[in-house]
ZALO-940661 format. One line per 10 residues: number of its first residue (from 0); their letters; for each residue x negated, z, y of N, C-alpha, C, O. Coordinates in nm, 3 decimals. Layout:
residues N
NUM	A	X Z Y X Z Y X Z Y X Z Y  ...
END
This chain:
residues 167
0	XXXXXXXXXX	2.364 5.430 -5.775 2.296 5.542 -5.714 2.149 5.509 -5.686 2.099 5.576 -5.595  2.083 5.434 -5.736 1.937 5.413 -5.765 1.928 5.298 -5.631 1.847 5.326 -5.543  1.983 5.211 -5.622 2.000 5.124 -5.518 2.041 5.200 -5.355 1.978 5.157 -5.259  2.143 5.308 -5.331 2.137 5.401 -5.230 2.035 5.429 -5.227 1.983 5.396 -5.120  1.941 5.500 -5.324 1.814 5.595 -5.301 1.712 5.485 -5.216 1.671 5.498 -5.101  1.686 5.380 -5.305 1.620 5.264 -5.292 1.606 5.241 -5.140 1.504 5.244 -5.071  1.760 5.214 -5.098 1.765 5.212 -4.969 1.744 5.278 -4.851 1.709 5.239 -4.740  1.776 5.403 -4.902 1.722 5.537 -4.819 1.557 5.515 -4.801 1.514 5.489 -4.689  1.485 5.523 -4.892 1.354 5.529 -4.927 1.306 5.390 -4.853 1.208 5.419 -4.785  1.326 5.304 -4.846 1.292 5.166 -4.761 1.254 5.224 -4.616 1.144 5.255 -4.569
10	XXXXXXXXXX	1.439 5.228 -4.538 1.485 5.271 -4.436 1.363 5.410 -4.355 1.310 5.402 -4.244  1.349 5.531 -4.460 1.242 5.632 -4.408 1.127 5.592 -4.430 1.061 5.651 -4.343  1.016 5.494 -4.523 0.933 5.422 -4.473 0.936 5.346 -4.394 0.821 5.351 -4.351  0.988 5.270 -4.336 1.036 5.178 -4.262 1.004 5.285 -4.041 0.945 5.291 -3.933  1.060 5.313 -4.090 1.054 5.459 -3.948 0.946 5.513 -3.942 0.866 5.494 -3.850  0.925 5.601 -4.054 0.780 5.611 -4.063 0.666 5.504 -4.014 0.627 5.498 -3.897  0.635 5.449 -4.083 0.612 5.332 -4.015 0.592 5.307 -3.885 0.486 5.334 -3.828  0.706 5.248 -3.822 0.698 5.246 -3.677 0.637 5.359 -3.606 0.524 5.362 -3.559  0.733 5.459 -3.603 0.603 5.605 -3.573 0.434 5.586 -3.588 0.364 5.626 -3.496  0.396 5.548 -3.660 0.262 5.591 -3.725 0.213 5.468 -3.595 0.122 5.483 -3.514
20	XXXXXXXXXX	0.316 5.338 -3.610 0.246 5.236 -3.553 0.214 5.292 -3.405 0.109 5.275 -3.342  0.344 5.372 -3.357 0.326 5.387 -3.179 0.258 5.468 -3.129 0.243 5.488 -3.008  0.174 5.561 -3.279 0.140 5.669 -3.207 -0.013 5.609 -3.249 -0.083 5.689 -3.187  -0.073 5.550 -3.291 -0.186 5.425 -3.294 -0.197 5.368 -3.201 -0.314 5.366 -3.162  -0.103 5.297 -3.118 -0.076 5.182 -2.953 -0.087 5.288 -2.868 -0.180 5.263 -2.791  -0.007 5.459 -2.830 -0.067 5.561 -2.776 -0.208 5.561 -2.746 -0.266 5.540 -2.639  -0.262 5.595 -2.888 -0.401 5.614 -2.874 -0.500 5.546 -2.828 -0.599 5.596 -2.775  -0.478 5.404 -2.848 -0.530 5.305 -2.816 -0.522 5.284 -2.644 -0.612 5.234 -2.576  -0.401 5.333 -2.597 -0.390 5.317 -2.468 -0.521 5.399 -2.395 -0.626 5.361 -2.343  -0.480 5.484 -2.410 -0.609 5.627 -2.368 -0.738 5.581 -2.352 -0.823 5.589 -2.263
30	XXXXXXXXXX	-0.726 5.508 -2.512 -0.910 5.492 -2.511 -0.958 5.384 -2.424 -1.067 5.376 -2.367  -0.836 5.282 -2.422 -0.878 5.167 -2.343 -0.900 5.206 -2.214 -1.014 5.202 -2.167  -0.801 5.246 -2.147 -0.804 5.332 -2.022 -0.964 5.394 -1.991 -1.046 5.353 -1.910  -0.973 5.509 -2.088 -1.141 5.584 -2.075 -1.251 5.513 -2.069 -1.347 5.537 -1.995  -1.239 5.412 -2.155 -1.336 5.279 -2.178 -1.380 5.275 -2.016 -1.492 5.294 -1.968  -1.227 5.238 -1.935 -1.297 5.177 -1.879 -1.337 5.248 -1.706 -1.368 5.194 -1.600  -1.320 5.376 -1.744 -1.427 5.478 -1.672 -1.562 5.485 -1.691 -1.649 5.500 -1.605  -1.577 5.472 -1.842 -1.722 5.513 -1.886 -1.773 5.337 -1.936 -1.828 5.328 -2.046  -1.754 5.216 -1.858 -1.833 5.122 -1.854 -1.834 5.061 -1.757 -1.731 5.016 -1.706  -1.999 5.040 -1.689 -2.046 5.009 -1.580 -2.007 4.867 -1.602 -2.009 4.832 -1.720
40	XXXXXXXXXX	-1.969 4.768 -1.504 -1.940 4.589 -1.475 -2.025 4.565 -1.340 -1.997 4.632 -1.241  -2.114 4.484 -1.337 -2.152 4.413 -1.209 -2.101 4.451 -1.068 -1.981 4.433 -1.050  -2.170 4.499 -0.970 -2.074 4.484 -0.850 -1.971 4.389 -0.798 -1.857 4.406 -0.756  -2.062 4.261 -0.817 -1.961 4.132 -0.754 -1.822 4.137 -0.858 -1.738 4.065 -0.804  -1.788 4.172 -0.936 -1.746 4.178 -1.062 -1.624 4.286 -0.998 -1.507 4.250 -0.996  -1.660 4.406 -0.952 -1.525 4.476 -0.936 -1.481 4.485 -0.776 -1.501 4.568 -0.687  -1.424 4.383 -0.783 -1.348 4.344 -0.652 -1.133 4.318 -0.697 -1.093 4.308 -0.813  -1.049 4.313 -0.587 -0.940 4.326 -0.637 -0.900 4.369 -0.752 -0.995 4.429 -0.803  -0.814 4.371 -0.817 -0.767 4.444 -0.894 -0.883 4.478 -1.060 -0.963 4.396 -1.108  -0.858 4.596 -1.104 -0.886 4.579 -1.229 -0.792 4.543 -1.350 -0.686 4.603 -1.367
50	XXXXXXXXXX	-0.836 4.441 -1.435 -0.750 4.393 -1.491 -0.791 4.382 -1.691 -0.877 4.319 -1.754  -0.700 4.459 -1.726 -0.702 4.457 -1.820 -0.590 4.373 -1.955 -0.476 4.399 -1.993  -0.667 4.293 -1.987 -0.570 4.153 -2.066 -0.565 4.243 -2.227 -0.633 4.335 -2.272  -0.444 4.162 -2.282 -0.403 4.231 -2.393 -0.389 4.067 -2.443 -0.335 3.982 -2.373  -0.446 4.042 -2.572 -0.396 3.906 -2.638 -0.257 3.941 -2.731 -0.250 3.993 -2.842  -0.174 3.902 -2.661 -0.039 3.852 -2.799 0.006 4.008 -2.824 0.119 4.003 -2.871  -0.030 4.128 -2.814 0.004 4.225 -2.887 0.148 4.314 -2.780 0.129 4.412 -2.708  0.232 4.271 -2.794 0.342 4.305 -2.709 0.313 4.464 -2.689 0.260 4.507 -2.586  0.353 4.547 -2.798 0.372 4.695 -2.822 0.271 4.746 -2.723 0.310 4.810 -2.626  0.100 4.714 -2.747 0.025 4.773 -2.691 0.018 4.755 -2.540 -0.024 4.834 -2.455
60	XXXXXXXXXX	0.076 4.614 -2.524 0.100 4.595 -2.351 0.175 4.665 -2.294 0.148 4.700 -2.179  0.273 4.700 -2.346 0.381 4.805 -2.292 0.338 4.952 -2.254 0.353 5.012 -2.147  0.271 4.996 -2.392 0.176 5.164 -2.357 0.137 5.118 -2.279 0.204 5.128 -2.176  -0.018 5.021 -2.269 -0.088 5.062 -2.141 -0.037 4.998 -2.049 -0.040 5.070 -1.950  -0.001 4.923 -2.031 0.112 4.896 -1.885 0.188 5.071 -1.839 0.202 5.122 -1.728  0.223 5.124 -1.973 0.285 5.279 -1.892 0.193 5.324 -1.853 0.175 5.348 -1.734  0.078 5.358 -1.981 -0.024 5.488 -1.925 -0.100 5.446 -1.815 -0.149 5.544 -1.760  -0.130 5.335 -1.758 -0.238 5.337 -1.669 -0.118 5.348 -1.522 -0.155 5.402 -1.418  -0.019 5.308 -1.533 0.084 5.298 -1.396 0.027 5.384 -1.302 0.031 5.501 -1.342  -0.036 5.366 -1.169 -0.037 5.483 -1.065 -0.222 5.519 -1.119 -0.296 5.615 -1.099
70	XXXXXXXXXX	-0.234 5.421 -1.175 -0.381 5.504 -1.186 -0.508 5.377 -1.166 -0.472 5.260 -1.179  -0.646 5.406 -1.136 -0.765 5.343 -1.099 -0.825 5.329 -1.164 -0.806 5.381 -1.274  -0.943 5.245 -1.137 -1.066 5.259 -1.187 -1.140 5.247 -1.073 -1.120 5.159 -0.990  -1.235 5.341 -1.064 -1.254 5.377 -0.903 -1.155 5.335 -0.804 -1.042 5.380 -0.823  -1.175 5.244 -0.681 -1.107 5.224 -0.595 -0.981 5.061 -0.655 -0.901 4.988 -0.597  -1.013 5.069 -0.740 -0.936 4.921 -0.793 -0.782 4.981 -0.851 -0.767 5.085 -0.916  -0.680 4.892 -0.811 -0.548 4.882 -0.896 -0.597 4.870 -1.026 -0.712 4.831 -1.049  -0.483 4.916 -1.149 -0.512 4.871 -1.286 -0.391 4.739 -1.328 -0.280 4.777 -1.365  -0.410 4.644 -1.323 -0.321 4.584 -1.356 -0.323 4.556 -1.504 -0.432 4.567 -1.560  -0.229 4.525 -1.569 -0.247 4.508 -1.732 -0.177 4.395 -1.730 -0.069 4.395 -1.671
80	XXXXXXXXXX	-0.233 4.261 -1.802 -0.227 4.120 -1.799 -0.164 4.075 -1.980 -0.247 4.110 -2.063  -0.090 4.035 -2.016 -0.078 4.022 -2.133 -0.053 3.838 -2.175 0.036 3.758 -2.147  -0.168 3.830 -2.247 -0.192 3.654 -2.305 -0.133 3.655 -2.438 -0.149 3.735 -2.530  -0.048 3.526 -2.428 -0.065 3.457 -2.509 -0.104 3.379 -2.613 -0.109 3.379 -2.736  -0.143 3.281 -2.474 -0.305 3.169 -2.590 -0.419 3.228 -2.506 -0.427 3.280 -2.395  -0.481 3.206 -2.577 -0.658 3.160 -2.541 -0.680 3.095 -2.397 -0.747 3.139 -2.303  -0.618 3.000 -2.405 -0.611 2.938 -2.274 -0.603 3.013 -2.173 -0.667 3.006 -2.067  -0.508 3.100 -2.211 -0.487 3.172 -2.000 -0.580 3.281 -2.007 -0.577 3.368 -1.920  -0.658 3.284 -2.095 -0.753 3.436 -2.090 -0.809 3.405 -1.938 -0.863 3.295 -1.924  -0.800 3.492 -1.822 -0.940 3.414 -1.721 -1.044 3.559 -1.697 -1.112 3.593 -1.793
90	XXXXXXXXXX	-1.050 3.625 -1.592 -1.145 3.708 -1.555 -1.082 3.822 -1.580 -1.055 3.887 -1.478  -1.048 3.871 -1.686 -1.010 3.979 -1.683 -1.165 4.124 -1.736 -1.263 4.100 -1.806  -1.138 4.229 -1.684 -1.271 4.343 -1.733 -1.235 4.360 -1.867 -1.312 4.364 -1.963  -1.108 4.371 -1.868 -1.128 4.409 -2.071 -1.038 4.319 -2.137 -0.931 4.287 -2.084  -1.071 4.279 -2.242 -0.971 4.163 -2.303 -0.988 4.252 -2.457 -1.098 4.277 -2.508  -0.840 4.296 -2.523 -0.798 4.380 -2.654 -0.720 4.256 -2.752 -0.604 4.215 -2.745  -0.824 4.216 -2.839 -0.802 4.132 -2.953 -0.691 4.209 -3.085 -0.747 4.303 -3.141  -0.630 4.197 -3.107 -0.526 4.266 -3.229 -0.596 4.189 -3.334 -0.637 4.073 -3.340  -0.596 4.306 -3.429 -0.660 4.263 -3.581 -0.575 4.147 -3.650 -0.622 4.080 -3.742  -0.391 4.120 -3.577 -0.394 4.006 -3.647 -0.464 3.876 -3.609 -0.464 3.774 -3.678
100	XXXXXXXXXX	-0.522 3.890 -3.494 -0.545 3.766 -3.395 -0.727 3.770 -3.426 -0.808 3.698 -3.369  -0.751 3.852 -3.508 -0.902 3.867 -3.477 -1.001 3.746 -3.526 -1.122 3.732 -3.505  -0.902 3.656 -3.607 -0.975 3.486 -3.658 -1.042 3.458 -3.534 -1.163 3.439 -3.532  -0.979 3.455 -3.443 -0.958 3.332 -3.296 -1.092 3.391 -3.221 -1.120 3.352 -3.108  -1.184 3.499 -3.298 -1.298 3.539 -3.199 -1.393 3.473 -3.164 -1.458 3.521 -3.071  -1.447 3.323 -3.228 -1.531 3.279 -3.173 -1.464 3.154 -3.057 -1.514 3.081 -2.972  -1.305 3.181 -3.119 -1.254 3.053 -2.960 -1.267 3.109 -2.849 -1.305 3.041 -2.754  -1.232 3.271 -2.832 -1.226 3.328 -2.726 -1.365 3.357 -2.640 -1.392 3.340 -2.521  -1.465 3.424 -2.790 -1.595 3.400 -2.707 -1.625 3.263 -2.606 -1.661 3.263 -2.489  -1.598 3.150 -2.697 -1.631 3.027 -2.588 -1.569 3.019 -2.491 -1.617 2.940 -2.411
110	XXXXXXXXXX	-1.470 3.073 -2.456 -1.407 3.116 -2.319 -1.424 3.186 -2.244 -1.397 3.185 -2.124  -1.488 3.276 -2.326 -1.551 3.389 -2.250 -1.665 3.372 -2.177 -1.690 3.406 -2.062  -1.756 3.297 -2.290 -1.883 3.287 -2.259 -1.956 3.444 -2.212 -1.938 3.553 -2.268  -2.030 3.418 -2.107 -2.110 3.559 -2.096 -2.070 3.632 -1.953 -2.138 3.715 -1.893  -1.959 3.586 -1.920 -1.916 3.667 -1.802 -1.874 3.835 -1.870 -1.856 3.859 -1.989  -1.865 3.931 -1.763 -1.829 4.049 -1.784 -1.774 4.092 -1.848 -1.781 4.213 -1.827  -1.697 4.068 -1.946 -1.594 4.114 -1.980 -1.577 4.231 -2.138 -1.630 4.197 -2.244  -1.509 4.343 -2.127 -1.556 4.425 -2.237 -1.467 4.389 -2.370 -1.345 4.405 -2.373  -1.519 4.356 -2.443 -1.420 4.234 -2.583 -1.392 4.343 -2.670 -1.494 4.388 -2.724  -1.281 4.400 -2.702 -1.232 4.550 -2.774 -1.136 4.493 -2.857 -1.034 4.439 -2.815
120	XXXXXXXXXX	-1.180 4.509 -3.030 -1.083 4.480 -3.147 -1.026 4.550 -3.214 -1.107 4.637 -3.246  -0.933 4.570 -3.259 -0.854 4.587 -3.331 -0.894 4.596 -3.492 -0.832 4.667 -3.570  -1.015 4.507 -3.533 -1.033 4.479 -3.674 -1.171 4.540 -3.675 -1.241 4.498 -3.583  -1.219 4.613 -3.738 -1.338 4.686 -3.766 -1.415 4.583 -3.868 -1.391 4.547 -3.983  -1.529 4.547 -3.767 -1.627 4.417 -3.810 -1.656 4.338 -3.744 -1.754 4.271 -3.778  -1.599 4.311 -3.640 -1.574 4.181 -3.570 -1.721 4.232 -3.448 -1.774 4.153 -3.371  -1.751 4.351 -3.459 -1.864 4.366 -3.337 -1.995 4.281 -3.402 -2.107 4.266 -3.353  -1.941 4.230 -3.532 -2.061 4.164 -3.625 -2.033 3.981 -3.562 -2.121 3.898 -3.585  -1.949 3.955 -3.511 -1.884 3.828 -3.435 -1.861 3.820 -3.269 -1.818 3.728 -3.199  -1.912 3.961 -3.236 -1.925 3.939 -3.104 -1.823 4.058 -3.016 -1.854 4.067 -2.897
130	XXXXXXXXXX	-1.747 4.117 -3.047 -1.665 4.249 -2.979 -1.800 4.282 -2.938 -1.915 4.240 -2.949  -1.713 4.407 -2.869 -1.822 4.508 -2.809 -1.797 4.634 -2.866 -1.878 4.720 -2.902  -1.626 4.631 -2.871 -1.626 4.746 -2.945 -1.490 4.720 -3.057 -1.420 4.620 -3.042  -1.469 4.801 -3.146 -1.396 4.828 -3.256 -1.331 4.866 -3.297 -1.357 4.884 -3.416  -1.211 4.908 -3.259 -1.157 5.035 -3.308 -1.132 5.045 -3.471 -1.079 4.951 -3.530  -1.165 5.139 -3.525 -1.132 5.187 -3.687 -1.042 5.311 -3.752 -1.007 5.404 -3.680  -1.019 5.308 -3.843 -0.926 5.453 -3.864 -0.981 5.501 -3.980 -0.976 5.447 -4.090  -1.057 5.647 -3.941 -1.156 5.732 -4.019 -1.129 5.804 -4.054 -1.179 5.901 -3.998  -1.025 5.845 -4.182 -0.933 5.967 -4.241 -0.845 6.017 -4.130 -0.846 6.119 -4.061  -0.767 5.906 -4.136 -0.672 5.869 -4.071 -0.632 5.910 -3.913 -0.525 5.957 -3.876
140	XXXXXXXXXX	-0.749 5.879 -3.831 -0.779 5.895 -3.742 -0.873 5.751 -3.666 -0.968 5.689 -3.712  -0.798 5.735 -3.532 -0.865 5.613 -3.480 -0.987 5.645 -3.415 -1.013 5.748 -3.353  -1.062 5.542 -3.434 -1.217 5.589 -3.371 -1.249 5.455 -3.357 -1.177 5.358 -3.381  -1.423 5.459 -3.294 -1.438 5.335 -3.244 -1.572 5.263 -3.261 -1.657 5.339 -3.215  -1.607 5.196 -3.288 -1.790 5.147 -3.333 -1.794 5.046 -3.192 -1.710 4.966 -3.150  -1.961 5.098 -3.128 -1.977 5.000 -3.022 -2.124 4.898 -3.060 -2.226 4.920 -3.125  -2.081 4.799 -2.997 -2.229 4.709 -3.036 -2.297 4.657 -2.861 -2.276 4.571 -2.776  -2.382 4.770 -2.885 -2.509 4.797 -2.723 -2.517 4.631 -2.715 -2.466 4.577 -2.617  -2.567 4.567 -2.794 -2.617 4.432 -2.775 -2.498 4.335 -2.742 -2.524 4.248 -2.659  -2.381 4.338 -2.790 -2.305 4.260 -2.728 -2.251 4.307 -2.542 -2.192 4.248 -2.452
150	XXXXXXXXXX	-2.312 4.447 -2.561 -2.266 4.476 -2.439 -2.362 4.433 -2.341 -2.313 4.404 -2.232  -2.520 4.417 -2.354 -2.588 4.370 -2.265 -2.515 4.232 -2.284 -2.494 4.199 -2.168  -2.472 4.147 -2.355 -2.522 4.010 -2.381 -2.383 3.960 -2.247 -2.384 3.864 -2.169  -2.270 4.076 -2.265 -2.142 4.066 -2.170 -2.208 4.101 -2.064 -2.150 4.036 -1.977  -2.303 4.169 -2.003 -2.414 4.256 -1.864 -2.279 4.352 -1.824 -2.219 4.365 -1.717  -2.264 4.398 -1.929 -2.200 4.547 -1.902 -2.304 4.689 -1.927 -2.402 4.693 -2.002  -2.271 4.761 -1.871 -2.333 4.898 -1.927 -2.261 4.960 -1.987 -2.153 4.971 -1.929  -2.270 5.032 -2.124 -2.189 5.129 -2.149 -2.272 5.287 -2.152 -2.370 5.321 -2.218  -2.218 5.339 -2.089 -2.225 5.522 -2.127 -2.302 5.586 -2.192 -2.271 5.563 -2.309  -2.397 5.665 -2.189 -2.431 5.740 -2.252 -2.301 5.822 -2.340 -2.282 5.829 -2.461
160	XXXXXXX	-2.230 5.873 -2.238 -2.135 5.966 -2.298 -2.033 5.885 -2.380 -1.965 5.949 -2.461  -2.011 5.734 -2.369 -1.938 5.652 -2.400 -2.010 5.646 -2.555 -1.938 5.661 -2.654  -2.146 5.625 -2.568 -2.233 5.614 -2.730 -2.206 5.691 -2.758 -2.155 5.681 -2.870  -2.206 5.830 -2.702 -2.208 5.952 -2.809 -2.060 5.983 -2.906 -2.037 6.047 -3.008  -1.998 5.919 -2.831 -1.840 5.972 -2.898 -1.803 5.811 -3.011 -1.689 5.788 -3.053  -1.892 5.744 -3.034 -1.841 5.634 -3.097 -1.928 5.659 -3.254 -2.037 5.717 -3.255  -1.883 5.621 -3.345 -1.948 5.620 -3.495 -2.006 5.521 -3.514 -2.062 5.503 -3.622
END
């Protein structure tokens, strides 16, 4: 009997679980999306598509591949790009590091170097390594820390209204 329960109890954490995870990749979709209303990029910079790269994180490519479908950033397509390695990162406006991948931030910076691009993690800290922004979960709620200075250092602008809503 203790081994049924056992198993039961796995099985409904287990679900749980997943839930908690998709409705986190949800949220995340949104914000990425809003992000990237409320941050100014270079003119020469937003030409053909807008493109937003996802490193390695399947789940979250899928949301925002849904949520943005049929939608802009100003006059630009949203395309959603999903990497692998490091290697194929190229010009994308936003590149979303997953907290398991968040070691690899100073390879990617060197790839990055200082072109445009808005560097958004997954691991709360990493704006101390170069993100721009953070996402965190604040009594059990996702939120987001931005670092102004990595954002000049990318020659992005971010928002007034974009600072005010970040911790």
């Amino acid at each position: 009997m203790k081994r049924v329960f056992c198993v039961i109890l796995i099985f409904v954490i287990a679900v749980l679980s997943y839930q908690l995870k998709a409705q986190e990749n949800q949220a995340k979709a949104m914000y990425i999306y809003n992000f990237s209303r409320l941050v100014k990029w270079p003119d020469e910079y937003m030409k053909d598509n807008f493109v937003i790269g996802i490193f390695g994180d399947e789940e979250l490519y899928k949301y925002l591949e849904s949520y943005t479908k049929n939608k802009k950033v100003g006059m630009l397509d949203i395309k959603v790009v999903k990497y692998d390695n490091i290697s194929e990162i190229s010009n994308c406006h936003i590149l979303y590091i997953p907290e398991y991948k968040s070691s690899k931030i100073k390879e990617i910076l060197s790839v990055v170097g200082k072109r445009p691009i808005l560097i958004i993690s997954g691991k709360e800290g990493l704006v101390n390594f170069g993100s721009v922004i953070d996402f965190v979960i604040v009594e059990n709620k996702l939120k987001f820390k931005i670092s102004e200075q990595n954002a000049q250092r990318q020659n992005l602008l971010i928002s007034k209204t974009l600072l005010d809503m970040s911790i």
